[in-house]
PDB file of N, H, CA, C and O in Angstrom:
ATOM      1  N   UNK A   1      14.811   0.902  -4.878  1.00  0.00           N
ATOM      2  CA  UNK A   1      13.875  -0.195  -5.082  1.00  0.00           C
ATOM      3  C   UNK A   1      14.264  -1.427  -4.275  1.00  0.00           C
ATOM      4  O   UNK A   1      13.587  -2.425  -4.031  1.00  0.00           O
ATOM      5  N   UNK A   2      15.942  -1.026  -3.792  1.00  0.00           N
ATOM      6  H   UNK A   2      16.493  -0.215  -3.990  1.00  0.00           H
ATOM      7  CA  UNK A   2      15.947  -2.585  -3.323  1.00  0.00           C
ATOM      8  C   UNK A   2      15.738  -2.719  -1.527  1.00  0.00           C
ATOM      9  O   UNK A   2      15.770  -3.673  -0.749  1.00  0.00           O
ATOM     10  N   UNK A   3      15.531  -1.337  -1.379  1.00  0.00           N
ATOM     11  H   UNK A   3      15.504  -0.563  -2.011  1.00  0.00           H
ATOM     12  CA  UNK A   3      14.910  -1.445   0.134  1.00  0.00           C
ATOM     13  C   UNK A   3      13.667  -1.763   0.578  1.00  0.00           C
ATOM     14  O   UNK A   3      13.349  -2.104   1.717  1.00  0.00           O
ATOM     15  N   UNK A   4      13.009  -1.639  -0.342  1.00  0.00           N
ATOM     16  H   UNK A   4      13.268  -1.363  -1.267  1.00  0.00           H
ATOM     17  CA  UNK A   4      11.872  -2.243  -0.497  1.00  0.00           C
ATOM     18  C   UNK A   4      11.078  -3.323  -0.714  1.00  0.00           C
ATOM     19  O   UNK A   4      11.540  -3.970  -1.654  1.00  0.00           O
ATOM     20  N   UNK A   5       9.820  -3.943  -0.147  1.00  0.00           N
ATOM     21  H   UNK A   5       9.444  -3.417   0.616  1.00  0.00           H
ATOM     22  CA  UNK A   5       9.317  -5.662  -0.793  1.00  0.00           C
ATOM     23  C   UNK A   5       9.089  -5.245  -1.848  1.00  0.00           C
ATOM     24  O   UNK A   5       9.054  -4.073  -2.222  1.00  0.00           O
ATOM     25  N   UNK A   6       8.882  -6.364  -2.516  1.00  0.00           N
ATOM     26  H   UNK A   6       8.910  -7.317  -2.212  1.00  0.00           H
ATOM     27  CA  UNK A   6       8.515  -6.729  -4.452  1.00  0.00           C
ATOM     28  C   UNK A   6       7.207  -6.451  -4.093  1.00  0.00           C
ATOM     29  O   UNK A   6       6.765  -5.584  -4.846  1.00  0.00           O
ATOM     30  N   UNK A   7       6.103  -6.939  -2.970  1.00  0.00           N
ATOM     31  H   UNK A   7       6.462  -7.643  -2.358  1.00  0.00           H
ATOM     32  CA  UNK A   7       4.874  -6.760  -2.560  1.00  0.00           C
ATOM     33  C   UNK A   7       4.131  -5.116  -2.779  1.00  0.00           C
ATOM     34  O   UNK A   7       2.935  -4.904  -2.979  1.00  0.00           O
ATOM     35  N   UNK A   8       5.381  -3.945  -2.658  1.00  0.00           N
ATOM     36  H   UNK A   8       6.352  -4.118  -2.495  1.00  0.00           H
ATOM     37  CA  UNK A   8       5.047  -2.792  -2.396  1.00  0.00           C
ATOM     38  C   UNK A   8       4.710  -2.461  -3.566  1.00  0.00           C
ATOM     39  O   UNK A   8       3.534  -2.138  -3.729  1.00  0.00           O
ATOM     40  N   UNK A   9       5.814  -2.438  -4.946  1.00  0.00           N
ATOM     41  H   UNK A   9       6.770  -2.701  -4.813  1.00  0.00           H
ATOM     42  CA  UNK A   9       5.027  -2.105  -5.562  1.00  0.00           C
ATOM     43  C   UNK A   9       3.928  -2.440  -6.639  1.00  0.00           C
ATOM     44  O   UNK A   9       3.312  -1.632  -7.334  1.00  0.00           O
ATOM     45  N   UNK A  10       3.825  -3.735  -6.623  1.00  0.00           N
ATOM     46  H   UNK A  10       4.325  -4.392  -6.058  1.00  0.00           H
ATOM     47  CA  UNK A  10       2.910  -4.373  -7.014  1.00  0.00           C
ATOM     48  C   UNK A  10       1.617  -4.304  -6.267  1.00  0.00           C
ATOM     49  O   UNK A  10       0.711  -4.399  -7.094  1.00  0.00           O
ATOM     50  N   UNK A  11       1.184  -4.188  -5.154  1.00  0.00           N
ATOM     51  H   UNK A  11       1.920  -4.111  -4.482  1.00  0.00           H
ATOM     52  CA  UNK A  11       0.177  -3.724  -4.688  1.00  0.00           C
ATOM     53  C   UNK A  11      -0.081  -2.206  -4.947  1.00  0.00           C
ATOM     54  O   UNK A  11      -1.273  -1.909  -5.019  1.00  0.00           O
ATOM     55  N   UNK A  12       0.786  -1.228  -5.095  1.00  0.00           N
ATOM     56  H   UNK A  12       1.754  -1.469  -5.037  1.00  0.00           H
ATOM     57  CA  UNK A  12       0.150  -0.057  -5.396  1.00  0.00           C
ATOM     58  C   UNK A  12      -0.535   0.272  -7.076  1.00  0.00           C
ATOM     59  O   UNK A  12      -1.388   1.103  -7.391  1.00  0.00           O
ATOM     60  N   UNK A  13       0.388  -0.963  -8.155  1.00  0.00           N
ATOM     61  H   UNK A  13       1.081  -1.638  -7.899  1.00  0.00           H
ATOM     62  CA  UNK A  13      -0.624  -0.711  -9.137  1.00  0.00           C
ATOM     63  C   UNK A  13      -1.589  -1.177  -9.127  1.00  0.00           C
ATOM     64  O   UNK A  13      -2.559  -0.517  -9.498  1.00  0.00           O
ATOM     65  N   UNK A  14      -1.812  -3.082  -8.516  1.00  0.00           N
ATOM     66  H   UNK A  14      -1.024  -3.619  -8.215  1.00  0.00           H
ATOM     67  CA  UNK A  14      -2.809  -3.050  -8.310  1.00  0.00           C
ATOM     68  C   UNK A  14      -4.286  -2.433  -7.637  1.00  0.00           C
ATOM     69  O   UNK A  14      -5.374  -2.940  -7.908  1.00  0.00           O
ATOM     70  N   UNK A  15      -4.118  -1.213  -6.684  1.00  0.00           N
ATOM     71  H   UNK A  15      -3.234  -0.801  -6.463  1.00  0.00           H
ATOM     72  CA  UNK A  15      -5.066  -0.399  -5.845  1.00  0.00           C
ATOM     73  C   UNK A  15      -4.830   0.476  -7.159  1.00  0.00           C
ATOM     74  O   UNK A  15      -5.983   0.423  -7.588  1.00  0.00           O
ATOM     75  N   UNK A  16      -4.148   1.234  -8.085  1.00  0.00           N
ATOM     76  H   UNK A  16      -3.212   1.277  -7.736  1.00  0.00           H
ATOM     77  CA  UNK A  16      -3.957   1.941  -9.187  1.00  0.00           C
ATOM     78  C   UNK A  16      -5.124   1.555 -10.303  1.00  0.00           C
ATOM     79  O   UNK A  16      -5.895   2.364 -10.821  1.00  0.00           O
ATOM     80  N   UNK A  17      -5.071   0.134 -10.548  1.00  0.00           N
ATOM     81  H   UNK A  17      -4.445  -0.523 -10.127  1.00  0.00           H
ATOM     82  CA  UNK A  17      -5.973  -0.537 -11.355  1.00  0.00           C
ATOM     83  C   UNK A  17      -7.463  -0.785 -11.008  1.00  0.00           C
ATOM     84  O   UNK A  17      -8.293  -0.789 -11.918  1.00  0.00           O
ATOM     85  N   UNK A  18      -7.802  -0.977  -9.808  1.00  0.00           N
ATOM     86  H   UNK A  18      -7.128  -0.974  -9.069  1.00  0.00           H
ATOM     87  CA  UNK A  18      -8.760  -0.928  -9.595  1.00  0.00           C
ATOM     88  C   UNK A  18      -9.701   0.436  -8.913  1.00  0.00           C
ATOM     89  O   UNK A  18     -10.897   0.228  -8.707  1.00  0.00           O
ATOM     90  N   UNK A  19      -9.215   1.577  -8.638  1.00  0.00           N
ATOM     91  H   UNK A  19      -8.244   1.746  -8.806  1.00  0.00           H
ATOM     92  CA  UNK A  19      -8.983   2.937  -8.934  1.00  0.00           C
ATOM     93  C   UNK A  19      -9.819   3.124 -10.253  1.00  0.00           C
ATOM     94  O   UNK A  19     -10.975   3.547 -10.265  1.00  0.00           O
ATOM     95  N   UNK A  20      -9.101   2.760 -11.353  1.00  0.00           N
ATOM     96  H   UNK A  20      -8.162   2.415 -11.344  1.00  0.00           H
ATOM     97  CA  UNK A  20      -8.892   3.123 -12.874  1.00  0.00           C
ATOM     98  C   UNK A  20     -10.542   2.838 -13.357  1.00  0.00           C
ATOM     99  O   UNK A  20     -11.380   3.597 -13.841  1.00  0.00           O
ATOM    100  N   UNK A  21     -10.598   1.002 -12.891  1.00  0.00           N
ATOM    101  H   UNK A  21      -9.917   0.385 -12.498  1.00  0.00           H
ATOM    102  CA  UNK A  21     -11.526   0.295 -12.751  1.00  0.00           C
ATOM    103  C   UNK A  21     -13.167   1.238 -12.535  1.00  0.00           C
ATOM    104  O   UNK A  21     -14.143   1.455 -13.253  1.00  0.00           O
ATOM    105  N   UNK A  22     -12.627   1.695 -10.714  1.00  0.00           N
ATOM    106  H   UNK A  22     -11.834   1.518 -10.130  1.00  0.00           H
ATOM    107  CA  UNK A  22     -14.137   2.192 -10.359  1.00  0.00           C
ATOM    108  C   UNK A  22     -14.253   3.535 -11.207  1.00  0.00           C
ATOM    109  O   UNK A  22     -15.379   4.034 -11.229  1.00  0.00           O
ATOM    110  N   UNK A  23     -13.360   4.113 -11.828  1.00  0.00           N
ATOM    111  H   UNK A  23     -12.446   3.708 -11.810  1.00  0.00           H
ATOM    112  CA  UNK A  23     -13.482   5.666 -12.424  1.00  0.00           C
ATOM    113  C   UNK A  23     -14.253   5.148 -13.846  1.00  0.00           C
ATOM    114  O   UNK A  23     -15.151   5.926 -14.165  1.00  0.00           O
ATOM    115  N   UNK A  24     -14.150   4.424 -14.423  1.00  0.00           N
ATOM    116  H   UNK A  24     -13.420   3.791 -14.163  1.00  0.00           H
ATOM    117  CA  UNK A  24     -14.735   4.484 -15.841  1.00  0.00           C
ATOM    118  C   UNK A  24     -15.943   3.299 -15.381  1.00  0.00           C
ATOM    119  O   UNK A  24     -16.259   2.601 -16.345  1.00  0.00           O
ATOM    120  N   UNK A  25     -16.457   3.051 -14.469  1.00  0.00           N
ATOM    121  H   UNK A  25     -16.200   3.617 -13.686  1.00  0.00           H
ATOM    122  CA  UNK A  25     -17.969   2.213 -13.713  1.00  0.00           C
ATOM    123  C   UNK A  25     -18.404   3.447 -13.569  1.00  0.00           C
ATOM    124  O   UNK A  25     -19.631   3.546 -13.565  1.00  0.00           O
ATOM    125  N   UNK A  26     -17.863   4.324 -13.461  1.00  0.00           N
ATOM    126  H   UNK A  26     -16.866   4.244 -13.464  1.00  0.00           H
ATOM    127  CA  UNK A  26     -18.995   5.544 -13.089  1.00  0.00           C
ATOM    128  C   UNK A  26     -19.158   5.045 -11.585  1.00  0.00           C
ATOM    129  O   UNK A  26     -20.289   4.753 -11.195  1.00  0.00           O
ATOM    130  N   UNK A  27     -18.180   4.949 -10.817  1.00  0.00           N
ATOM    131  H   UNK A  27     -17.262   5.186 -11.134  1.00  0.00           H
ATOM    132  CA  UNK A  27     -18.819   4.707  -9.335  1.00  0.00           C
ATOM    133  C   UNK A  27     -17.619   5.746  -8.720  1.00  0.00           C
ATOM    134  O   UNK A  27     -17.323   5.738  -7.525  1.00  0.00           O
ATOM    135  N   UNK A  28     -17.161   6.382  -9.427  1.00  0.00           N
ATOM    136  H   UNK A  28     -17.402   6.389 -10.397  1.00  0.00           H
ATOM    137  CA  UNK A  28     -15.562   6.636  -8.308  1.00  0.00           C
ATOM    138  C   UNK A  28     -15.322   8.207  -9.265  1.00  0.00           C
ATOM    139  O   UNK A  28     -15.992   8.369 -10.284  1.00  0.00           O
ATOM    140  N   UNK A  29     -14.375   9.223  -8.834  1.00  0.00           N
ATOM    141  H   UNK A  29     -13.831   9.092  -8.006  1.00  0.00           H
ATOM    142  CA  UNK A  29     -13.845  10.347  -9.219  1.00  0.00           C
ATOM    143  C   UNK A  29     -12.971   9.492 -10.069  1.00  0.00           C
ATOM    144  O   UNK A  29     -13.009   8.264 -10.144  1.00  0.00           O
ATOM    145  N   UNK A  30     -11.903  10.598 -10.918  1.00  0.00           N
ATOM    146  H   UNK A  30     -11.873  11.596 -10.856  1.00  0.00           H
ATOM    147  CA  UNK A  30     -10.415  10.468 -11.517  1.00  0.00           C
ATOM    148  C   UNK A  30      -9.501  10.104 -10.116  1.00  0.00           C
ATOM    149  O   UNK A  30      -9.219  10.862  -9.188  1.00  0.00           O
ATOM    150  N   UNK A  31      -9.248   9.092 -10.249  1.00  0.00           N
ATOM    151  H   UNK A  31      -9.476   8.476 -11.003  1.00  0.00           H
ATOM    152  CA  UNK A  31      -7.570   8.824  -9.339  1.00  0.00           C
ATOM    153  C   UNK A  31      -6.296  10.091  -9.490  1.00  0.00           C
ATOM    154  O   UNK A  31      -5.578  10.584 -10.360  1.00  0.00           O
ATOM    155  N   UNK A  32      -6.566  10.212  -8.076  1.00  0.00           N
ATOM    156  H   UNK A  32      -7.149   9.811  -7.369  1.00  0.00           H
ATOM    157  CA  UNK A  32      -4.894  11.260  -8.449  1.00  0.00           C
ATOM    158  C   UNK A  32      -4.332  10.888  -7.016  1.00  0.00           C
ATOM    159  O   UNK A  32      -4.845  10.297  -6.066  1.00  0.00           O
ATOM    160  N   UNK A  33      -2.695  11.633  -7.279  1.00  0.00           N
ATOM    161  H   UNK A  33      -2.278  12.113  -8.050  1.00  0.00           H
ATOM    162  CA  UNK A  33      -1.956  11.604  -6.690  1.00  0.00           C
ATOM    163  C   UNK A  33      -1.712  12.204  -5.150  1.00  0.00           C
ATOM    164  O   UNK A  33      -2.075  13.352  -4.892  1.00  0.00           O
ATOM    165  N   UNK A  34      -1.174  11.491  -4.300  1.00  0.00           N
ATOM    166  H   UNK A  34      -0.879  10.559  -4.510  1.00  0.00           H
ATOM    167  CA  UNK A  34      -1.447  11.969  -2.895  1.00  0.00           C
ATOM    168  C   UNK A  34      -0.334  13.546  -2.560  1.00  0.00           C
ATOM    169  O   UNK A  34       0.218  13.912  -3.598  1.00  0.00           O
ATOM    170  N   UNK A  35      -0.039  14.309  -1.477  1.00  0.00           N
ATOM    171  H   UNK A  35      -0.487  14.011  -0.634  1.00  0.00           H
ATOM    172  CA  UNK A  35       0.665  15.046  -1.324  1.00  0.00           C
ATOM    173  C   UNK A  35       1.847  14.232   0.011  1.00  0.00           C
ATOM    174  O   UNK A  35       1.723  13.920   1.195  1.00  0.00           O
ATOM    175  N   UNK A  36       2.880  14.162  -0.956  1.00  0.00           N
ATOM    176  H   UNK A  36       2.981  14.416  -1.918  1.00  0.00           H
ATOM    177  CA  UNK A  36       3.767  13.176  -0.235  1.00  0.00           C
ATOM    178  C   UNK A  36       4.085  14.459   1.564  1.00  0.00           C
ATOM    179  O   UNK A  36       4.205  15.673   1.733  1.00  0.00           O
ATOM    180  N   UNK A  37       4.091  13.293   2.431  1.00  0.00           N
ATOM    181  H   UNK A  37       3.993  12.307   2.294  1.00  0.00           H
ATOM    182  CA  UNK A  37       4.151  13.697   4.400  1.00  0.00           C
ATOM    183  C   UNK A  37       2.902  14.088   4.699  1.00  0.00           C
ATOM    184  O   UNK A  37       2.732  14.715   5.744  1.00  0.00           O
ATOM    185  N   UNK A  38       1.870  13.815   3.899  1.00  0.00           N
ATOM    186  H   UNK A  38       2.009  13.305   3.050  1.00  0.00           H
ATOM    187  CA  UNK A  38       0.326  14.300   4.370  1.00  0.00           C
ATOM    188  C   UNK A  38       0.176  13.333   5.375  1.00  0.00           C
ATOM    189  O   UNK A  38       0.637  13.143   6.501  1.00  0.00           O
ATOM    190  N   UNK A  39      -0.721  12.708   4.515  1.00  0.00           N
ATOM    191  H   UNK A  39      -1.095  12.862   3.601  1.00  0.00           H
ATOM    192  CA  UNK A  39      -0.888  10.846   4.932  1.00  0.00           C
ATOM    193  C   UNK A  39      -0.256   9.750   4.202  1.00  0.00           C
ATOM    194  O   UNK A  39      -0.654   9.113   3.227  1.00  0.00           O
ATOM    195  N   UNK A  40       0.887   9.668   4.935  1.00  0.00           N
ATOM    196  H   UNK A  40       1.210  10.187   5.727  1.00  0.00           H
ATOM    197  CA  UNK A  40       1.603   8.515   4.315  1.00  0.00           C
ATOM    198  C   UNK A  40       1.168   7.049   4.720  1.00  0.00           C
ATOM    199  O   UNK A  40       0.704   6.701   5.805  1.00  0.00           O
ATOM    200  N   UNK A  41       1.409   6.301   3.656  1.00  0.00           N
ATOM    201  H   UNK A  41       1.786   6.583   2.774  1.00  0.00           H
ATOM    202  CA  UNK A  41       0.651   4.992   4.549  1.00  0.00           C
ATOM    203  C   UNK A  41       1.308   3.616   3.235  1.00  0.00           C
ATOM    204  O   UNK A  41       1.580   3.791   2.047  1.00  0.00           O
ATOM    205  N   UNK A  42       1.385   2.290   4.086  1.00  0.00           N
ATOM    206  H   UNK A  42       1.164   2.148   5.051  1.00  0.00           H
ATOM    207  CA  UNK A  42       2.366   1.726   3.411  1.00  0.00           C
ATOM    208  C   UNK A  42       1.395   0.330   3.478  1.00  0.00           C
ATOM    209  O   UNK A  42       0.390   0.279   4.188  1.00  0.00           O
ATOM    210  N   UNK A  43       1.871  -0.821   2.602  1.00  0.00           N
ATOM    211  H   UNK A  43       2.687  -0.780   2.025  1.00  0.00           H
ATOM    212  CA  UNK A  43       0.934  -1.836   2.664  1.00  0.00           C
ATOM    213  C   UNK A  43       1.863  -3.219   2.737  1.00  0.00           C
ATOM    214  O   UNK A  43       2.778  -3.481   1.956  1.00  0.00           O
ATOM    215  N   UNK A  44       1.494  -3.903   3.662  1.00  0.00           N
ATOM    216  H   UNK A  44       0.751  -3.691   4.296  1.00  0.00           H
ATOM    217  CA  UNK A  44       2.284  -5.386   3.995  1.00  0.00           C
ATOM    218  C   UNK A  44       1.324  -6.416   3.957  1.00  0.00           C
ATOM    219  O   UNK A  44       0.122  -6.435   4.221  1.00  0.00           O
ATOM    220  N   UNK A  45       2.301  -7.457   3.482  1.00  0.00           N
ATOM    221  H   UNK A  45       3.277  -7.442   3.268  1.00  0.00           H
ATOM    222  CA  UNK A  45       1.353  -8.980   3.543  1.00  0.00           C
ATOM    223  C   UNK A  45       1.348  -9.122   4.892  1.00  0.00           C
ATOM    224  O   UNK A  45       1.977  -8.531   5.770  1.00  0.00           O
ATOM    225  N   UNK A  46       0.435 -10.115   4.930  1.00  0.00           N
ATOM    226  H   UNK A  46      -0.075 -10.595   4.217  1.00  0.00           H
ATOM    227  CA  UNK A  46       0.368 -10.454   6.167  1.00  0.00           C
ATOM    228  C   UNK A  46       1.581 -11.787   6.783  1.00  0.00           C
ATOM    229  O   UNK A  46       1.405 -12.281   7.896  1.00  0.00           O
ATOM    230  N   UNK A  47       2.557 -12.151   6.038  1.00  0.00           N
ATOM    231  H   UNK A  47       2.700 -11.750   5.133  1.00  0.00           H
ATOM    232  CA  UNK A  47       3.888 -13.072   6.058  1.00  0.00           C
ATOM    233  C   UNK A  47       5.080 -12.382   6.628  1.00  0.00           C
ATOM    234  O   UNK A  47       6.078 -12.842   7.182  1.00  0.00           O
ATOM    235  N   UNK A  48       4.669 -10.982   6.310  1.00  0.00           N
ATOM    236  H   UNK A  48       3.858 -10.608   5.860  1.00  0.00           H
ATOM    237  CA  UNK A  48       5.964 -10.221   6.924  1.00  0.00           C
ATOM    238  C   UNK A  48       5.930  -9.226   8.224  1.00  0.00           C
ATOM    239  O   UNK A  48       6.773  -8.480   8.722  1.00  0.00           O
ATOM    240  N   UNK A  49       4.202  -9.642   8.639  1.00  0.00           N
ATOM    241  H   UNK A  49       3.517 -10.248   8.234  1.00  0.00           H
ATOM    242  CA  UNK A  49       4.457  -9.129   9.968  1.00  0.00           C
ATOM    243  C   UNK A  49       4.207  -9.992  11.172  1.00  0.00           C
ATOM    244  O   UNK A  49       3.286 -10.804  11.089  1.00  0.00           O
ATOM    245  N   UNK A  50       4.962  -9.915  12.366  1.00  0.00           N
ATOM    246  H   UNK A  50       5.710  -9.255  12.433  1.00  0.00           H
ATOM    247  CA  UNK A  50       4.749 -10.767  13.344  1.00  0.00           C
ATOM    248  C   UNK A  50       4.276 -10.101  14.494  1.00  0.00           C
ATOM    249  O   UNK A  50       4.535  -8.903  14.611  1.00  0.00           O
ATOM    250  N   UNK A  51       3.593 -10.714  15.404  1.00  0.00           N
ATOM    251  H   UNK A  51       3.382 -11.687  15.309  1.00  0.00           H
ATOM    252  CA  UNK A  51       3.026 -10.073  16.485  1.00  0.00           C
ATOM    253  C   UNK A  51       3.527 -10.969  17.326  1.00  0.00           C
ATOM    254  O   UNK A  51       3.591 -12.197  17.272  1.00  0.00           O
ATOM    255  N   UNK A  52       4.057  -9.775  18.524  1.00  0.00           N
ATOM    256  H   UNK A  52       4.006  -8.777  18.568  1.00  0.00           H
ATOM    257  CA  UNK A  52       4.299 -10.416  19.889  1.00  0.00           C
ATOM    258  C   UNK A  52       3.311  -9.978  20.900  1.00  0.00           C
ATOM    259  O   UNK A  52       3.321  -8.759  21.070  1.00  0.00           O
ATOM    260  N   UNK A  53       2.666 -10.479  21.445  1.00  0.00           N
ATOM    261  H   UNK A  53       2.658 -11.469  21.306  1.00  0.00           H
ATOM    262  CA  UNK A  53       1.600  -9.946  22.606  1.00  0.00           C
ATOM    263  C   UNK A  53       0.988  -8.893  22.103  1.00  0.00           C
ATOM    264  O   UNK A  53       0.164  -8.922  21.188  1.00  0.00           O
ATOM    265  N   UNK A  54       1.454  -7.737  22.808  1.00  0.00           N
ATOM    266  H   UNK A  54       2.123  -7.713  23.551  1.00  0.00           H
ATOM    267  CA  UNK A  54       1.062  -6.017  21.846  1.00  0.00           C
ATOM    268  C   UNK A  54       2.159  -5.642  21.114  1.00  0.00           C
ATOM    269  O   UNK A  54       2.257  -4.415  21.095  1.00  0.00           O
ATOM    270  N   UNK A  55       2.759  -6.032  20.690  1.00  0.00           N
ATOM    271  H   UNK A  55       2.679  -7.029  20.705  1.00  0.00           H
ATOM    272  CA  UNK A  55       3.823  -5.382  19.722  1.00  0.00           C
ATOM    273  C   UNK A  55       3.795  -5.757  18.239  1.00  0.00           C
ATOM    274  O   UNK A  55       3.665  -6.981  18.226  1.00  0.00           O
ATOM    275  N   UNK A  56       3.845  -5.371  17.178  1.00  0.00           N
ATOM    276  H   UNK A  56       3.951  -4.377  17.189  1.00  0.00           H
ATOM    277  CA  UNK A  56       4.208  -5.302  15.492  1.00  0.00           C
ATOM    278  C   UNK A  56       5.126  -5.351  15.209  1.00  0.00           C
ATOM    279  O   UNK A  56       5.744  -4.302  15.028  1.00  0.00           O
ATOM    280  N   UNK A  57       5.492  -6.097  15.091  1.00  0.00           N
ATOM    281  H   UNK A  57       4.991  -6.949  15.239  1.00  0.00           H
ATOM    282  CA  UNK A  57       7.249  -6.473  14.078  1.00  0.00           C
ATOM    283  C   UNK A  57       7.490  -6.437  12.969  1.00  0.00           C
ATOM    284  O   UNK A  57       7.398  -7.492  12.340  1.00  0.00           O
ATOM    285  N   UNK A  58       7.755  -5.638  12.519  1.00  0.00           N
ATOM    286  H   UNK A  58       7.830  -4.782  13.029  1.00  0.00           H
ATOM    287  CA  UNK A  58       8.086  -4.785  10.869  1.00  0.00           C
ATOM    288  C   UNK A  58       9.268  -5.158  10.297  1.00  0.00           C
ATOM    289  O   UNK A  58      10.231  -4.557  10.772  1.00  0.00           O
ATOM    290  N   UNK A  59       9.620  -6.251   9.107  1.00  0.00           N
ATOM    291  H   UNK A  59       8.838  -6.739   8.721  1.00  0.00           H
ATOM    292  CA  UNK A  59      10.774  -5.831   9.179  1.00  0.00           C
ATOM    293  C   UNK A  59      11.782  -4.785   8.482  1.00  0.00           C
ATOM    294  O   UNK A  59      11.518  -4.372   7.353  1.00  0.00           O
ATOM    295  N   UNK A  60      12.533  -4.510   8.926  1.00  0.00           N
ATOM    296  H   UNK A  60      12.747  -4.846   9.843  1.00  0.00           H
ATOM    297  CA  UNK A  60      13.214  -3.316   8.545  1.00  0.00           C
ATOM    298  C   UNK A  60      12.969  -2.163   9.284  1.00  0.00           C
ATOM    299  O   UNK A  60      13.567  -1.123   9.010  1.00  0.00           O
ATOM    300  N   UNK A  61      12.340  -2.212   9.985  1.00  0.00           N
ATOM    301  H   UNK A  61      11.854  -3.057  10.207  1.00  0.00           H
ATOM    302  CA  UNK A  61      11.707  -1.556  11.057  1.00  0.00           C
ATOM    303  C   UNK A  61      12.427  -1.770  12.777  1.00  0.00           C
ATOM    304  O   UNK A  61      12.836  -1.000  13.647  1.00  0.00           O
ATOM    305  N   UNK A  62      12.320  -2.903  12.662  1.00  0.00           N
ATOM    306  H   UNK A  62      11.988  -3.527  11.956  1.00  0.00           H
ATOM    307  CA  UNK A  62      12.109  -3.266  13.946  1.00  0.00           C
ATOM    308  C   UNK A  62      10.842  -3.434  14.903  1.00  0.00           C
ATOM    309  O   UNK A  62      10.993  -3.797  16.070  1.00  0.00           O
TER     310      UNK A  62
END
């Protein structure tokens, strides 16, 4: 947990919650779980990334 932003996982319950949200609106399926190395995909504020010309600066990344 501690390699990680505080941002990460608080944004995934929130997309969790509103998920939950569109399933009982009757607008959306049941939420389920992804198959982890399918499509992995990760979510950043926009404070922690920097752009140089064409490049993305991640940090922890590089």
């Amino acid at each position: 947990m501690l390699e990680v932003t505080k941002c990460a996982p608080q944004l995934a319950i929130i997309q969790l919650g509103a998920a939950f949200k569109s399933f009982f609106a009757d607008r959306a399926r049941y939420p389920t779980f992804r198959k982890k190395g399918g499509h992995d995909r990760f979510t950043l504020t926009n404070d922690q990334v920097n752009i140089d010309g064409c490049r993305i600066r991640i940090p922890n990344l590089g």
